[in-house]
LUMMARSE-890591 format. One record per residue (C-alpha): x, y, z; residue in one letter; residue number from 1. Coordinates in steps of 0.1 Angstrom, whole numbers, plus 5000, padded with zeros to 4 digits. Last residue first. Layout:
REM residues N
pt X=X | Y=Y | Z=Z | residuo=a | num=NUM
...
END
This chain:
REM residues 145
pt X=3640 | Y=9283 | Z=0953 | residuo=x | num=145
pt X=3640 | Y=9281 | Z=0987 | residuo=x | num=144
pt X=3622 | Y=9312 | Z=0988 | residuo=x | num=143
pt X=3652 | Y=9334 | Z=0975 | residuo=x | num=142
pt X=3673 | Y=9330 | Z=1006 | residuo=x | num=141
pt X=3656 | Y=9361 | Z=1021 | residuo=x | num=140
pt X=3625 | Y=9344 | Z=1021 | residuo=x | num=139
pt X=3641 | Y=9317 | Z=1043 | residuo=x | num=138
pt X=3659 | Y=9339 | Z=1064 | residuo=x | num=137
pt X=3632 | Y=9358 | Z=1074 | residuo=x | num=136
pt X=3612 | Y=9325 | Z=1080 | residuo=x | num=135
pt X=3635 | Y=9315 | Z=1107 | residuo=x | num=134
pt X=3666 | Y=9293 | Z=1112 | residuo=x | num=133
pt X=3662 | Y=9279 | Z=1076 | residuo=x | num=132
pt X=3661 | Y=9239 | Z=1073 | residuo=x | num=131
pt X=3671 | Y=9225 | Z=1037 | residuo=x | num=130
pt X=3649 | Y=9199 | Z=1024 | residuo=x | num=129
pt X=3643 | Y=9162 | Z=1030 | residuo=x | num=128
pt X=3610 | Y=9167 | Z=1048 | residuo=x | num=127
pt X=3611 | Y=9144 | Z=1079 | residuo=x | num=126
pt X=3592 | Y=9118 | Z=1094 | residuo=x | num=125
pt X=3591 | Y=9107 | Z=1134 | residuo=x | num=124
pt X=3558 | Y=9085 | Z=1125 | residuo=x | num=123
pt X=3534 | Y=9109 | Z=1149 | residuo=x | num=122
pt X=3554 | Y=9146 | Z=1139 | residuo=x | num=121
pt X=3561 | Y=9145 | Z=1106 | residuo=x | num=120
pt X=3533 | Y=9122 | Z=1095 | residuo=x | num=119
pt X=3508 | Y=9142 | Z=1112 | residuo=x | num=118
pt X=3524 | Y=9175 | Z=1092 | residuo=x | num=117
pt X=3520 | Y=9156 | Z=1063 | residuo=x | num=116
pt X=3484 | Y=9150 | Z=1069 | residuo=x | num=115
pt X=3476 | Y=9188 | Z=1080 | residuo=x | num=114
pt X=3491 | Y=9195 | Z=1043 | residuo=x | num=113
pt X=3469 | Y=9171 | Z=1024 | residuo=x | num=112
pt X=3458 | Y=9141 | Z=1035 | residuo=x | num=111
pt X=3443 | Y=9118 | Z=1060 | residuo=x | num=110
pt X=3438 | Y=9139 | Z=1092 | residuo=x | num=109
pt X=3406 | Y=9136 | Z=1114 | residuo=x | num=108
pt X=3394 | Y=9166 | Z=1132 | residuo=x | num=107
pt X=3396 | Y=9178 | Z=1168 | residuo=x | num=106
pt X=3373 | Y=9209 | Z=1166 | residuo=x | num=105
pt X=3386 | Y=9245 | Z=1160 | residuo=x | num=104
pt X=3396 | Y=9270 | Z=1185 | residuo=x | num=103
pt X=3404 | Y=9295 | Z=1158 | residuo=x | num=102
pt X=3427 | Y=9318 | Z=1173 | residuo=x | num=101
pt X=3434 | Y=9356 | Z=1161 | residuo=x | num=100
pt X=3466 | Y=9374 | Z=1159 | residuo=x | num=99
pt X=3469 | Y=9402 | Z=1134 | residuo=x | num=98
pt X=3496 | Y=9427 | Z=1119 | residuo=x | num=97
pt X=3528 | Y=9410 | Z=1137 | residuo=x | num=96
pt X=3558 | Y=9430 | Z=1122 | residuo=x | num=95
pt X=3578 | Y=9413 | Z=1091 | residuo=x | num=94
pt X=3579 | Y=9447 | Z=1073 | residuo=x | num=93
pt X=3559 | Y=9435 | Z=1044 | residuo=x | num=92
pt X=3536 | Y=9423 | Z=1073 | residuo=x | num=91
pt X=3528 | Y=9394 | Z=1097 | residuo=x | num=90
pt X=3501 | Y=9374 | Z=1100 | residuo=x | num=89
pt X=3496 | Y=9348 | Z=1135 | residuo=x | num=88
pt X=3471 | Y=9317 | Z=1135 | residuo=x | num=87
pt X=3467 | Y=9307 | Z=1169 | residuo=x | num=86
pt X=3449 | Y=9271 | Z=1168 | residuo=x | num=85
pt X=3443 | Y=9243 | Z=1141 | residuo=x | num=84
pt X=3434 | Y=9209 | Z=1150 | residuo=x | num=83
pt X=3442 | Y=9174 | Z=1140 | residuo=x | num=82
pt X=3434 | Y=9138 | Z=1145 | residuo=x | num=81
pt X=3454 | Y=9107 | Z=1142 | residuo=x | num=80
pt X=3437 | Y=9091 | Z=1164 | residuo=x | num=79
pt X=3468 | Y=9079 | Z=1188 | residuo=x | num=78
pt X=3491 | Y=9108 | Z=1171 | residuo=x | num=77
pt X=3469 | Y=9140 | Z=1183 | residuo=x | num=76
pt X=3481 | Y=9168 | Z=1163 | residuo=x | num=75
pt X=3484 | Y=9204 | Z=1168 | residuo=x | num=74
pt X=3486 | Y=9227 | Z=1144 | residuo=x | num=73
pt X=3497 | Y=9267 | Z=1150 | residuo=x | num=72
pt X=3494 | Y=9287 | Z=1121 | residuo=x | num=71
pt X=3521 | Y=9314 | Z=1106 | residuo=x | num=70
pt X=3511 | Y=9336 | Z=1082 | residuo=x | num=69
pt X=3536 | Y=9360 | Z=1059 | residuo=x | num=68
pt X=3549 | Y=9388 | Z=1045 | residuo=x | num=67
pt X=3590 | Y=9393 | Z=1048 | residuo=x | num=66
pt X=3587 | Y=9416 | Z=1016 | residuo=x | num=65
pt X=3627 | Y=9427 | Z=1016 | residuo=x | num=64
pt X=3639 | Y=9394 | Z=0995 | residuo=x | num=63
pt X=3610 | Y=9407 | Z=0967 | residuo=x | num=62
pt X=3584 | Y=9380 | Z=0962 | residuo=x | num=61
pt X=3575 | Y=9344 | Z=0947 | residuo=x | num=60
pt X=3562 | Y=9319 | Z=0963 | residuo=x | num=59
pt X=3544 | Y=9336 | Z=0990 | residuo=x | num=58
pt X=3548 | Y=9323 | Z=1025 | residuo=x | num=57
pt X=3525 | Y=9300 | Z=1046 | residuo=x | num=56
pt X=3540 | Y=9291 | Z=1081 | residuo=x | num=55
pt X=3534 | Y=9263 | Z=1100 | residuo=x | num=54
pt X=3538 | Y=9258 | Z=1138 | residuo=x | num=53
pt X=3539 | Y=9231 | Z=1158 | residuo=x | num=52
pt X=3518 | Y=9212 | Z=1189 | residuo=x | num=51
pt X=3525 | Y=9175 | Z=1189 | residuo=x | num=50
pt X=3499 | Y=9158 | Z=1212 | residuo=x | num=49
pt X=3508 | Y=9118 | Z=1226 | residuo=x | num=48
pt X=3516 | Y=9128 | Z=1257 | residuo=x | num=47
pt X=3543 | Y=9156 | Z=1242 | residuo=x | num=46
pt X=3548 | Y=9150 | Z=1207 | residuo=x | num=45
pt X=3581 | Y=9161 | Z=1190 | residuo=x | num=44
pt X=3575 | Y=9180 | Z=1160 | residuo=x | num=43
pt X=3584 | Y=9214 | Z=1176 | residuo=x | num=42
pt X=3620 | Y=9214 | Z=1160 | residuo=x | num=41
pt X=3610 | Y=9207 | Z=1128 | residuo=x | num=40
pt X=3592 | Y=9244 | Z=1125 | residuo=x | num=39
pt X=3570 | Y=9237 | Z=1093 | residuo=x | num=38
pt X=3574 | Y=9252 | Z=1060 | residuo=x | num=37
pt X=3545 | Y=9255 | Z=1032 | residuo=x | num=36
pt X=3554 | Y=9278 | Z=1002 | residuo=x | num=35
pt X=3521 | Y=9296 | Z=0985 | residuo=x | num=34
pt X=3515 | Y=9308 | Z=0946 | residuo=x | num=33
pt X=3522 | Y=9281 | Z=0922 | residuo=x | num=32
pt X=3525 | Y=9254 | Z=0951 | residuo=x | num=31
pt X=3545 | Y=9242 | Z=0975 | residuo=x | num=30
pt X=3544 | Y=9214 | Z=1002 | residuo=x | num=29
pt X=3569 | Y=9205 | Z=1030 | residuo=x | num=28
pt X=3599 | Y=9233 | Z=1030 | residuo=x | num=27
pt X=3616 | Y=9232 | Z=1063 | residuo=x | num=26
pt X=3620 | Y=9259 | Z=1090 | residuo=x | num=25
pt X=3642 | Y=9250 | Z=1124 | residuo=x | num=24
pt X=3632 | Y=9277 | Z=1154 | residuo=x | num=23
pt X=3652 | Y=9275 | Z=1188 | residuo=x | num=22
pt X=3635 | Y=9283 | Z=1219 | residuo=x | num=21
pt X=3634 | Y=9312 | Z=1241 | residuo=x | num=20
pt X=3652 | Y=9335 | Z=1212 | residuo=x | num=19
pt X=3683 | Y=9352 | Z=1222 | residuo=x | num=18
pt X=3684 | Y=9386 | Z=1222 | residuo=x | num=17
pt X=3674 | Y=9392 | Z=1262 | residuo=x | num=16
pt X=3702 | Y=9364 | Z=1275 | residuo=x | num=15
pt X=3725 | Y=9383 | Z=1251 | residuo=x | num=14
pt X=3720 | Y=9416 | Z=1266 | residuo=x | num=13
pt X=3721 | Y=9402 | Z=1302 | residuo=x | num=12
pt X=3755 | Y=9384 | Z=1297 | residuo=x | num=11
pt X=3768 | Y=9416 | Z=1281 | residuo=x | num=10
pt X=3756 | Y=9439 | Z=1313 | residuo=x | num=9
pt X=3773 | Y=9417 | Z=1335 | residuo=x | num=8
pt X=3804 | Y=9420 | Z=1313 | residuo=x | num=7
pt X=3806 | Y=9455 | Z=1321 | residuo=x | num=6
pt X=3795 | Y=9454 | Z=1357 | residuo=x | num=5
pt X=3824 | Y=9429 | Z=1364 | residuo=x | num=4
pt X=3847 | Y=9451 | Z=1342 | residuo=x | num=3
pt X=3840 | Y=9478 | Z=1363 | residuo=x | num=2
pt X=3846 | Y=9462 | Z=1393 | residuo=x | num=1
END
């Protein structure tokens, strides 16, 4: 019985730690100051809409400054439109510090960093860089760099 109960209460730990879907950051765009990733596991569209996340991280920092600002974009692959939503900052600690959504209109996408995200998700693209499991662990392999 006791063991029962004990492994009971493992099972229910773990089922709590584990994230409620997986997480796979890539490197897309970088510049002087900003690093680009996008989660490659959310590329996928559903009905023709791939919603994802991007994160904007600072191209140079200390290992233990997990600052950063993720951005939800979703795309519409039969137009070829885009849209931002959530945007999310998080601290030198890595805690959430704001959360605000910018609603913004359905806008076309040629260039830049929404186009490469289009291309990633509506033309089943790729960046050909290493994948992180989360941002922590990408700042904490020296940016990427």
């Amino acid at each position: 019985m006791i063991r029962t109960i004990g492994m009971a209460a493992i099972l229910a730990t773990a089922a709590i730690a584990s994230p409620s879907a997986a997480e796979s950051w890539a490197v897309f765009s970088r510049s002087d100051a900003t690093v680009y990733l996008v989660d490659l596991d959310a590329l996928t569209p559903v009905d023709g809409v791939a919603t994802t996340r991007m994160a904007r991280v600072a191209a140079r920092g200390e290992a233990t400054n997990l600052s950063h600002e993720t951005e939800e974009v979703m795309v519409r692959c039969s137009d070829g439109q885009s849209r931002s939503g959530a945007t999310v900052t998080y601290g030198a600690d890595g805690a959430e510090t704001d959360r605000y959504s910018e609603d913004t209109p359905w806008e076309s996408t040629s260039g830049g960093i929404y186009g490469a995200i289009k291309h990633y998700a509506c033309e089943d693209m790729r960046p050909q860089t290493a994948a992180f499991p989360t941002i922590q662990a990408f700042i904490a392999g020296r940016r990427g760099q």
